[in-house]
DOSELO-966161 format. One record per residue: x, y, z of N, C-alpha, C, O in turn. Coordinates in steps of 0.001 Angstrom, whole numbers, padded with zeros to 6 digits, always signed. Atoms other than C-alpha are relative to their C-alpha. Example, Ala and Ser with C-alpha at 12.3 -4.5 7.8 and 13.67 -1.06 7.14 Angstrom:
BEGIN
+000890-001190+000000+012300-004500+007800+000900+001200+000000+001936+001181+000665-000820-001190-000060+013670-001060+007140-000770+001090+000730-000261+002198+000899
REM end
This chain:
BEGIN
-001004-000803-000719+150870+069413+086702-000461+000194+001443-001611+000546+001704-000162-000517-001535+151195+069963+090304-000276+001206+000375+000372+002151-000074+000326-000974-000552+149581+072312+092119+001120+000742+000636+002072+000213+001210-001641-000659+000019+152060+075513+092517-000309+000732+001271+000464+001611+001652+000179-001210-001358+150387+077121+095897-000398-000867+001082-001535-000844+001555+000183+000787-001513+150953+074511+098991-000289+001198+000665+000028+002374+000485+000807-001069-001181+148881+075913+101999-001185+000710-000555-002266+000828+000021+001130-001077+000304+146759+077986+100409-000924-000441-000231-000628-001597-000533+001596-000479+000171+142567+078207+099875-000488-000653-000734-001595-001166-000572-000029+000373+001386+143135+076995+096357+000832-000934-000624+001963-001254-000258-000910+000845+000770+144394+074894+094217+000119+000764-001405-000884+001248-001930-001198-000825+001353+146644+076548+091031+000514-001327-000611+001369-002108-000191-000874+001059+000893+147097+074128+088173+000577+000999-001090+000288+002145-001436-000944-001001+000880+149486+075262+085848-000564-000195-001288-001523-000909-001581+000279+000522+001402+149327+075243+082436+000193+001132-001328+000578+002297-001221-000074-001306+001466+149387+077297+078969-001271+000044-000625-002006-000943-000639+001144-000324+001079+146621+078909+076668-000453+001439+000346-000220+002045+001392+001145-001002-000299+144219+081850+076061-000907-000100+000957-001345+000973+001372+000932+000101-000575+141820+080321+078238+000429-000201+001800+001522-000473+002295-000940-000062-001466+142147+080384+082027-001908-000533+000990-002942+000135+000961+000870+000787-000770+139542+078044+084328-000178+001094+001231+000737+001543+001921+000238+000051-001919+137996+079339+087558-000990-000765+000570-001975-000681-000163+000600+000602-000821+136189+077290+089865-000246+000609+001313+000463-000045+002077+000063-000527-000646+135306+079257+092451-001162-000592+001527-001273-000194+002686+001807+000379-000959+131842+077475+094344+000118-001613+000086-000782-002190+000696-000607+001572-000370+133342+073721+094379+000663-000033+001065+000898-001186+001426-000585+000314-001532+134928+074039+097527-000406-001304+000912-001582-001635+000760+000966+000880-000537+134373+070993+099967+001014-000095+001459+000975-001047+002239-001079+000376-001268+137052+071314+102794-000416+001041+000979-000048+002212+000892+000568-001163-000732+135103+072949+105664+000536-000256+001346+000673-001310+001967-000860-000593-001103+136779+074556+108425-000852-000764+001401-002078-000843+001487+000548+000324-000480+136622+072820+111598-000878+001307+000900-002093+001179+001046+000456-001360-000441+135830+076417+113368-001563+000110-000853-002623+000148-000228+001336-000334+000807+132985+076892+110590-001114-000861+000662-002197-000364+000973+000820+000862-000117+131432+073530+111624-000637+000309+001644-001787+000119+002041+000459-000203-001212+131289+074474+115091-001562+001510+000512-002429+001724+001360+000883-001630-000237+129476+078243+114512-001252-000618-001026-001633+000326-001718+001085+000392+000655+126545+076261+112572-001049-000085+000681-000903-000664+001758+001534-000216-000434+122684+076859+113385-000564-001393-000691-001245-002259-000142+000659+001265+000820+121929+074234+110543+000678-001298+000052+001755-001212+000642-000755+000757-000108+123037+070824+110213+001248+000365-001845+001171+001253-002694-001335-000121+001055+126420+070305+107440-001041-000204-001282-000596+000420-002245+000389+000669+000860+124285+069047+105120-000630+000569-000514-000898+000011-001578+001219-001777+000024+121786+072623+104729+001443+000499-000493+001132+001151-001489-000617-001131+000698+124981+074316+103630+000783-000330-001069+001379+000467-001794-000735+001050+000509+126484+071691+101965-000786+000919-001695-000092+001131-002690+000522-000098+001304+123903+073033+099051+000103+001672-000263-000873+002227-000769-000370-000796+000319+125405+076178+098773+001462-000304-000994+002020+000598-001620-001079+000495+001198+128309+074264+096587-000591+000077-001409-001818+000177-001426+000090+000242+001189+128146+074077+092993+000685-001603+000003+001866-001891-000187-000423+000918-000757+128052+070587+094045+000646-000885-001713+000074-001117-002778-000727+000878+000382+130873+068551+092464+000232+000783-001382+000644-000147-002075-000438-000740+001161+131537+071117+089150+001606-000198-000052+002149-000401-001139-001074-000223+000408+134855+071195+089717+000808-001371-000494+001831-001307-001175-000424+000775+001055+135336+067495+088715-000488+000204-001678+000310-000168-002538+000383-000254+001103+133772+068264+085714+001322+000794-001152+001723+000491-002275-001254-001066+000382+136674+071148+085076+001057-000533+000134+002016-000142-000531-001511+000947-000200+139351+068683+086261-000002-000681-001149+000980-000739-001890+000013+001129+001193+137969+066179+083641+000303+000594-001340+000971-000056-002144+000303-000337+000990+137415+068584+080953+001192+000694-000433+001522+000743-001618-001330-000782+000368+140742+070727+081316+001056-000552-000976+001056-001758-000726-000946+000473+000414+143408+069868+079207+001666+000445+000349+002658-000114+000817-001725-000436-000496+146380+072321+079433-000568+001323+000310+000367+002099+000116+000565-000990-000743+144250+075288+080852+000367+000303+001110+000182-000563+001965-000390-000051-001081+145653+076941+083486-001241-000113+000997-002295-000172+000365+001194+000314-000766+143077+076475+086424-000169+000214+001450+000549-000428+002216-000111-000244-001891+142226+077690+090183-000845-000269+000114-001590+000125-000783+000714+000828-000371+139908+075620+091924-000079+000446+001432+000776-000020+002185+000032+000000-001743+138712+077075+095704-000255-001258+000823-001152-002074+000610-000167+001665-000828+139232+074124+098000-001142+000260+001240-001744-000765+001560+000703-000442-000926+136999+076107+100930-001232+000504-000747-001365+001171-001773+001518-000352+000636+133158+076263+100653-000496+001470-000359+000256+002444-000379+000396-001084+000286+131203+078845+099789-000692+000484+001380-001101+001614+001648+001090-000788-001402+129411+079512+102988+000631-000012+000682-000008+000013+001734-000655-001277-000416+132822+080724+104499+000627+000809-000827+001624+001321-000319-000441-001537+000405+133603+083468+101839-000393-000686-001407+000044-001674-001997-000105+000224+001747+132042+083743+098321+000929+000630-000739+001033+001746-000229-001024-000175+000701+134651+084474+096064-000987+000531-001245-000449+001592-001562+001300-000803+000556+131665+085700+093738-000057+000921+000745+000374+001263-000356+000557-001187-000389+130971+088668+095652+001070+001069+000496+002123+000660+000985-000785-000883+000151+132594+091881+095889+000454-000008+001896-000308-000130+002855-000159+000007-001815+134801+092058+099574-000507+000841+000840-000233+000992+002030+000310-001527-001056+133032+095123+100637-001473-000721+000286-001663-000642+001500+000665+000598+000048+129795+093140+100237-000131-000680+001726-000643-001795+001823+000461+000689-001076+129618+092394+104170-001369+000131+000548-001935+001219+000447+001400+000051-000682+126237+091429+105994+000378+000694+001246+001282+000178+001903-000110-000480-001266+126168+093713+108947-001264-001050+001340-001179-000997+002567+000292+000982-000879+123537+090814+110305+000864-001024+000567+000400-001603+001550-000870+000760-000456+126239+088734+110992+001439+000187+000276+002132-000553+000974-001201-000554-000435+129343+090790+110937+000122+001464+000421-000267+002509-000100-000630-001286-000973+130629+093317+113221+000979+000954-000899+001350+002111-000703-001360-001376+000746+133159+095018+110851-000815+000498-001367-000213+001108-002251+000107-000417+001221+130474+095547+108143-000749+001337+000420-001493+001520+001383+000464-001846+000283+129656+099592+107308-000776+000412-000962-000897-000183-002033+001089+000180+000756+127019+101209+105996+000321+000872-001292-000503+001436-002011-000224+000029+002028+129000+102035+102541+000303-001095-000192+001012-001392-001154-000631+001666+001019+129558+098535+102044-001278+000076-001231-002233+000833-001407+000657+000440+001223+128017+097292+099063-001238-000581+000278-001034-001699+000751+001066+000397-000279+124073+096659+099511-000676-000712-001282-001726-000325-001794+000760+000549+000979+123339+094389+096849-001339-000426-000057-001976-000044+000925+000955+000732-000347+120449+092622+096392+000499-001490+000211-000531-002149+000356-000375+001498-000265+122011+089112+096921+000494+000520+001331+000084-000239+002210-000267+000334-001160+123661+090527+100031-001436+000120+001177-001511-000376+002301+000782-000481-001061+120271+092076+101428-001349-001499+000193-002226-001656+001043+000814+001483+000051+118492+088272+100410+000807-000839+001130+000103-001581+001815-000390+000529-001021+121200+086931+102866+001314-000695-000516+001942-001376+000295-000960+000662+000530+124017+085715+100306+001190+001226-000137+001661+001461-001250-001053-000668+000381+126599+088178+100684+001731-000925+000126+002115-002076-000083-001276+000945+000297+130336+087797+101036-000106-001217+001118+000196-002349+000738+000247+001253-000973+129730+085449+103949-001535-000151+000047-002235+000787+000430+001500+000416+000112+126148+083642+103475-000537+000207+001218+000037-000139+002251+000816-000197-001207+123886+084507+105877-001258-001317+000126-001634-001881+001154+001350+001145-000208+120987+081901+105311+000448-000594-001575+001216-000237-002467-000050+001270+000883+120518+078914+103090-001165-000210-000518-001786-000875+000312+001310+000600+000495+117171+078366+100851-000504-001211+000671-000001-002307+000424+001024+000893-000014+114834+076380+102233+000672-000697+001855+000153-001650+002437-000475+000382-001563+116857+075896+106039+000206+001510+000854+000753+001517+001957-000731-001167-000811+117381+079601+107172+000765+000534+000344+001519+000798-000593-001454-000762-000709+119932+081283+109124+000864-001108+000313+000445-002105+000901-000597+000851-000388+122855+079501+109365+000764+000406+001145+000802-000590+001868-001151-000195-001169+125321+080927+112158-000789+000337+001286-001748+001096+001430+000327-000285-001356+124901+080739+115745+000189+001574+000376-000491+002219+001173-000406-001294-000794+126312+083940+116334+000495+001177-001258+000390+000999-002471-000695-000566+001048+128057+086899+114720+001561+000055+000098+002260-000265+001060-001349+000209+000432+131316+087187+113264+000779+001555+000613+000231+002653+000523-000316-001645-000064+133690+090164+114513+000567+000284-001516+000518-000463-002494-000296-000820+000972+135063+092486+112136+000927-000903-000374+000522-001753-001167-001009+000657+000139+138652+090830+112123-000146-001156-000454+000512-001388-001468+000128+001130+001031+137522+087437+111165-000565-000105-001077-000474-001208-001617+000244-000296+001061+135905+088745+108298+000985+000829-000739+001005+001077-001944-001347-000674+001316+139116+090662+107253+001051-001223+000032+001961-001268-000796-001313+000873+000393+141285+087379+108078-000701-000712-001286+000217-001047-002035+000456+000774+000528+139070+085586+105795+000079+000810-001477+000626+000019-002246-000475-000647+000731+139347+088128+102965+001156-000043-000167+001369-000205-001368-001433+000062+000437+143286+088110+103211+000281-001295-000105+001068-001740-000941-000558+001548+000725+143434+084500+103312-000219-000699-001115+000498-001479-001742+001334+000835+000838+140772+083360+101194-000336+000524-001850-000194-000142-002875+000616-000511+000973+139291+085991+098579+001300+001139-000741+001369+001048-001966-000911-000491+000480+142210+088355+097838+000960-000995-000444+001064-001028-001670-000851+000654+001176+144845+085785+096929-000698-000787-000997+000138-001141-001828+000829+000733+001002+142422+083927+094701-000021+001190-001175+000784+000990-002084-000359-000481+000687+141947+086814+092733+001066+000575-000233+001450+000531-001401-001901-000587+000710+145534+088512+092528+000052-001095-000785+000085-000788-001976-000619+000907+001119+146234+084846+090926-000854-000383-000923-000514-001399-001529+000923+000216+000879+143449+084734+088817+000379+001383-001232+000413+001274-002457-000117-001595+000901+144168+088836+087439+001809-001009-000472+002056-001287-001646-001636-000159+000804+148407+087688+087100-000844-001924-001182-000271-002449-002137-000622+001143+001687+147163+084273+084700-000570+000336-000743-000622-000528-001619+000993-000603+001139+144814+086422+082466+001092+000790-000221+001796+000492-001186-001190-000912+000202+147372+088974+082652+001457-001056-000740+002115-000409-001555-001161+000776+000756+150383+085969+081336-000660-000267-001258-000048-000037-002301+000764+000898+000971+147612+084277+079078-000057+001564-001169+000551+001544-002239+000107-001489+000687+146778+088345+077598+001661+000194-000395+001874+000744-001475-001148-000669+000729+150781+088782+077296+000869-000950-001181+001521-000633-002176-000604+000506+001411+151884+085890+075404-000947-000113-001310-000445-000144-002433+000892+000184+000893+148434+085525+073442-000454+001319-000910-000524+001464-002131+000547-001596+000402+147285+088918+072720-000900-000115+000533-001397+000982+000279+001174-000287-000242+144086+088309+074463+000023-001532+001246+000637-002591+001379+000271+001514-001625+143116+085776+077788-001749-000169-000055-002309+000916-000212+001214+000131-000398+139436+084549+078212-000129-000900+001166+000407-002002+001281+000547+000912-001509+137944+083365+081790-001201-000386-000150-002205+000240-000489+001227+000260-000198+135747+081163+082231-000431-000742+001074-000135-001913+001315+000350-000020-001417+134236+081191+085376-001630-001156+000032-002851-001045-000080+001500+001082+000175+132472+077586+085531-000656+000004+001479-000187+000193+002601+001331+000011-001476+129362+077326+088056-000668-001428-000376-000308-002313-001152+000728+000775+000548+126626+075278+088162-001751+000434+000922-001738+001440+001631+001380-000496-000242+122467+075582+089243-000747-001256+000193-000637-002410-000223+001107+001316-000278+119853+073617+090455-000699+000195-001676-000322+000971-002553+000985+000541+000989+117276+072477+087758-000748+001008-000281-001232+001353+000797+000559-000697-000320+115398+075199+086568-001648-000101-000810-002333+000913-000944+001232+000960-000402+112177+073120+085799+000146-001266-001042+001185-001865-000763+000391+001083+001051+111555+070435+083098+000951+000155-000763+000876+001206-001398-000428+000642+001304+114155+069089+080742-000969+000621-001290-002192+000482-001295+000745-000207+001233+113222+070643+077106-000808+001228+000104-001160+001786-000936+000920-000975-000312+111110+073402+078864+000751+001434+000319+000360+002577+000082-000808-001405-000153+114081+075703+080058+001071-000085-000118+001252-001280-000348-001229+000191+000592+117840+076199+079347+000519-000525+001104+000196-000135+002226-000755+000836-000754+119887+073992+081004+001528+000282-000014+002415-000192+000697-001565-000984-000306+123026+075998+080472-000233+001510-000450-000785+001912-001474+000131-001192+000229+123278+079483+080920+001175+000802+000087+002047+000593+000930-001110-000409-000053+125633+081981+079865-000255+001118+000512-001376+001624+000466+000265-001354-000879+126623+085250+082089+001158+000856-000860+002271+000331-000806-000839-001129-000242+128549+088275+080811-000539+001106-000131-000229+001805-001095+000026-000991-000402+126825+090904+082235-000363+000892-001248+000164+001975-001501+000671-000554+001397+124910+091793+078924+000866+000507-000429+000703+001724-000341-000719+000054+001205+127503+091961+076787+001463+001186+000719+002394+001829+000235-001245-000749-000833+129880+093741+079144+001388-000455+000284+002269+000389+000450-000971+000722-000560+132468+091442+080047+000541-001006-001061+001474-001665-000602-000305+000308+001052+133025+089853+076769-000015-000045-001287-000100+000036-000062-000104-000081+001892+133105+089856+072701-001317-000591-000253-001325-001677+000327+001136+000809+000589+129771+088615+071392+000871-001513-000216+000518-002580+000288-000282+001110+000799+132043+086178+069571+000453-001348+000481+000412-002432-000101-000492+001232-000843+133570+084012+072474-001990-000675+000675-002494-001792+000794+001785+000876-000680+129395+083607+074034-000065-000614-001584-000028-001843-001630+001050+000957+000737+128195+082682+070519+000971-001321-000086+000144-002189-000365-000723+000855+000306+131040+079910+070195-000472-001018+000851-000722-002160+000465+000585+000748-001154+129836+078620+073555-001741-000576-000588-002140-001740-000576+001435+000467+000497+125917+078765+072013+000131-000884-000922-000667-001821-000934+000303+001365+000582+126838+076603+069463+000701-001297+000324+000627-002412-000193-000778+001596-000790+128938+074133+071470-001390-000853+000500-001738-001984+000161+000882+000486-000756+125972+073785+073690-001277-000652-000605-001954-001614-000243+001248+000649+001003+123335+073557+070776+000164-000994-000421-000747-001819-000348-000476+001087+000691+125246+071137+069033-000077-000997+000871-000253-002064+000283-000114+000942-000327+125367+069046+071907-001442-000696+000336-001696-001755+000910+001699+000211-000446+121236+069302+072019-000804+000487+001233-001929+000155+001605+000338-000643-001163+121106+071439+075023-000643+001563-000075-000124+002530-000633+000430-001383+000257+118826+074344+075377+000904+001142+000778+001596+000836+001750-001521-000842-000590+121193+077452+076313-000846+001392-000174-001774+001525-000971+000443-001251-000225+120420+081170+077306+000957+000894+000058+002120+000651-000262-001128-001005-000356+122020+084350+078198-000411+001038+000582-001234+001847+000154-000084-001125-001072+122334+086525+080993-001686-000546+001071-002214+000071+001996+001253-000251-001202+119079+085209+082781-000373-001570+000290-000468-002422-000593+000140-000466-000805+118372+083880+085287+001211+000966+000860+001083+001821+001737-001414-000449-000347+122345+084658+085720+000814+000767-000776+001449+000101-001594-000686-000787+000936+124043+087379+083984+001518-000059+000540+002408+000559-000045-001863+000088-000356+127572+086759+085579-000217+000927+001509-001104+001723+001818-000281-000293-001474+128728+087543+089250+000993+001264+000010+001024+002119-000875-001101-001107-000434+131838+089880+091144+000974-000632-001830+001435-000168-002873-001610+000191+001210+134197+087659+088884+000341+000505-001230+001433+000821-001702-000085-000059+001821+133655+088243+085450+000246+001681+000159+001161+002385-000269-000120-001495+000408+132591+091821+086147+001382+000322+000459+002120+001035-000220-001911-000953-000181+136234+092600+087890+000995-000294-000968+001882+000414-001443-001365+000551+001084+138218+090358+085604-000329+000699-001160+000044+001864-001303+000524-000529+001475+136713+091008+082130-000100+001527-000307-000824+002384+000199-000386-001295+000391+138169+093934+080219-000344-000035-001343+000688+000548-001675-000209+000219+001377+137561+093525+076609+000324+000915-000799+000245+000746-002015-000626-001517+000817+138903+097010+075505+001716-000680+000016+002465-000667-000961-001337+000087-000282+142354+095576+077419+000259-001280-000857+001437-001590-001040-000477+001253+000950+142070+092242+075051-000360-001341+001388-000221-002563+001328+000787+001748-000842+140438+090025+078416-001585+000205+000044-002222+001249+000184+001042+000358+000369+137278+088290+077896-000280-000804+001393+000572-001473+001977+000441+000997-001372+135205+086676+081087-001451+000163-000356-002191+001073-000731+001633+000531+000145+132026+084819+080912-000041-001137+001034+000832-001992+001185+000529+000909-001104+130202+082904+083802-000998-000917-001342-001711-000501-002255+000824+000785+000274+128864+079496+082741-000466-000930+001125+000245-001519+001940+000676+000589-000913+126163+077956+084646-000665-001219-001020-001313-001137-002064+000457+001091+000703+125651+074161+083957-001229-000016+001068-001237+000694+002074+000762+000558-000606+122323+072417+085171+000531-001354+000901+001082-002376+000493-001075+001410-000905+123683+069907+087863-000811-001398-000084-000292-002427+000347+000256+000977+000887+121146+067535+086240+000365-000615-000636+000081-001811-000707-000823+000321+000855+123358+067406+083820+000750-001191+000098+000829-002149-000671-001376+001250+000056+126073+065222+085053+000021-000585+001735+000994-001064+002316-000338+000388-001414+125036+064471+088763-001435-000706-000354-002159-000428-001311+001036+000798-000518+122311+061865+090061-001366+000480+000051-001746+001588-000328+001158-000854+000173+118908+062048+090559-000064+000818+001074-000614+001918+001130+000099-000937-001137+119464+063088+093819+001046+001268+000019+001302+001911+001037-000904-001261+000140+121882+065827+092616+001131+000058+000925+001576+001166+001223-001037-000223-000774+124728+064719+094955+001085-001062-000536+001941-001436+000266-001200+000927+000424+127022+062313+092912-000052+000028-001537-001002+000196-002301+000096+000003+001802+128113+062133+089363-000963-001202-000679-000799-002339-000238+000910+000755+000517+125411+060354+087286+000031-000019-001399+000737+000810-001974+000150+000574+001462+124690+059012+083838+000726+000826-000700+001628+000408-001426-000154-000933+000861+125188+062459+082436+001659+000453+000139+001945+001179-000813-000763-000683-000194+128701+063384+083627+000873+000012-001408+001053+000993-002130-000794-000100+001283+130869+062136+080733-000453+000850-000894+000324+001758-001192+000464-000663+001056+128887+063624+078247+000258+001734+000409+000595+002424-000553-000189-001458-000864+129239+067309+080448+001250-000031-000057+001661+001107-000280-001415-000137+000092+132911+066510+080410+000506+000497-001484+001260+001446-001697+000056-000583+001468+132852+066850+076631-000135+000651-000413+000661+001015-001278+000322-000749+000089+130897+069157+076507+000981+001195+000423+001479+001848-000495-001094-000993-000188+133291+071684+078461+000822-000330-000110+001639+000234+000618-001218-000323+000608+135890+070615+076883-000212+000415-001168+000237+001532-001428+000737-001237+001142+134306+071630+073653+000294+001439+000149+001213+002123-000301-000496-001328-000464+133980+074712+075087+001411+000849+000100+001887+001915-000290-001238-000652-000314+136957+075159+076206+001273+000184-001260+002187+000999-001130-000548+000418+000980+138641+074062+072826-000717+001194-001244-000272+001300-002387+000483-000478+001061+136310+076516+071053+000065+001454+000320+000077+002371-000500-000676-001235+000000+137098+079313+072883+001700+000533-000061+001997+001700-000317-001008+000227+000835+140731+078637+072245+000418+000391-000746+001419+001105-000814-000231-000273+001722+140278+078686+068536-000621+001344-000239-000180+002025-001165+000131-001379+000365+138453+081898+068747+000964+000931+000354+001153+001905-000375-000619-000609-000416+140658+083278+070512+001198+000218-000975+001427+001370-001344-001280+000383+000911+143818+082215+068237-000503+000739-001140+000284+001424-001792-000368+000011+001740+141986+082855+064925-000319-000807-000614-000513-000642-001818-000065+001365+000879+141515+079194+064204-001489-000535-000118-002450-000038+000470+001570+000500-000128+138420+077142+063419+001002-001237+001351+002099-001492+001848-000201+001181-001234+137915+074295+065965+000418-000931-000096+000740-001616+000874-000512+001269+000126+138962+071810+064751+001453-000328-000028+002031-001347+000350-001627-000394-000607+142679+073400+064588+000496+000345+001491+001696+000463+001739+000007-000227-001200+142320+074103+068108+000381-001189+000744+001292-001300+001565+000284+001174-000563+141312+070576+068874+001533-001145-000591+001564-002305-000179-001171+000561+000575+144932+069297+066941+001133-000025+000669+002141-000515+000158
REM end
């Protein structure tokens, strides 16, 4: 189906089910304005993507509705709460904004520095282009993320998000989990939709965790209600997984990662419904 929001930030695939895609950190369409206010070269921020996940979610989707941010992450995380401004780099941020620890490391709503390259912006931002970038960018993404949990919750009885990511390597194959699940220790969803995911992932021979190093971001915690009947869980693949050795193109592993979240996605589905998986998968 055709994307239903020409112009906009995002891409909106349509679709039906309990389950509802976000892609939020795949972005790759960077502003020529952005390119110009750069300290680092493109290629230093470039690894602030969840590089190439969102084919993965294209491949793996079936009839999942799905929003996909088309704009990088290092002009507006869509992970982080909008109050979340760096007053190192922006002029309109106040000192009740939100002092996380990711914003005071330098990753707030607009990234301030990049692992392993530093500060990225020449300059600072005023106030105003950090509120156009919020009304363009991070507010309509979620309003249309809350109204398809909100359709998926009214015809289903219940909506689950799943807010795919992805992570560098986090050392040795076999030595640490290579997919990790986030909901915010048990806050943001049912035990029963994570364990469905643990045994997708086991089954496929992959070691799998929960809540650490990543317990889930802004998204899950704003979306995910599970008193109101919505369920949100952040999954973080290893980009080992299905990209190169050099971690910048799809490699050996992707198909098999395509399967894999569709699994997933097919198994939270059937929990959702009631059904085993294999009625899901029919």
């Amino acid at each position: 189906m055709a994307p239903t929001n020409p112009g906009a930030s995002f891409e909106a695939l349509g679709g039906v089910g309990p389950v509802v895609i976000s892609v939020p950190h795949g972005g790759r369409a960077y502003p020529a304005a952005m390119m110009q206010d750069l300290r680092v070269p493109a290629a230093a921020v470039m690894a602030l993507e969840d590089r190439l996940v969102d084919l993965v979610a294209r491949d793996a989707r079936t009839a999942e509705p799905m929003l996909v941010q088309t704009r990088p992450r290092a002009w507006i995380d869509l992970n982080r709460d909008e109050r979340e401004r760096d007053p190192v780099i922006d002029l309109g941020a106040t000192a009740s904004g939100r002092a996380s620890a990711k914003l005071r490391s330098g990753l707030g709503l607009v990234p301030r520095r990049v692992p392993g390259h530093g500060d990225i912006w020449t300059r600072r931002f005023t106030g105003a282009e950090i509120d156009e970038r919020i009304e363009e960018d991070h507010r309509p993404y979620h309003r249309a993320l809350a109204t398809r949990l909100a359709e998926a919750r009214a015809q289903f009885g219940v909506a689950v998000l799943l807010d795919l990511h992805s992570m560098p390597p986090l050392g040795a194959p076999g030595l640490v989990p290579r997919v990790v699940i986030g909901d915010r220790h048990g806050t943001t969803a049912a035990t029963r939709f994570v364990r469905r995911i643990e045994a997708e992932v086991r089954g496929a021979g992959i070691a799998v965790t929960r809540n650490a190093p990543y317990a889930g971001g802004h998204i899950v915690e704003r979306h995910g209600d599970p008193r109101q009947g919505i369920h949100a869980i952040q999954l973080e693949l290893d980009r080992s997984l299905y990209l190169d050795a050099a971690l910048e193109a799809p490699g050996a592993g992707f198909e098999a990662t395509v399967t894999l979240v569709r699994r997933i996605l097919l198994a939270l589905a059937a929990e959702a419904l009631g059904q085993p998986v294999a009625m899901a998968a029919e």
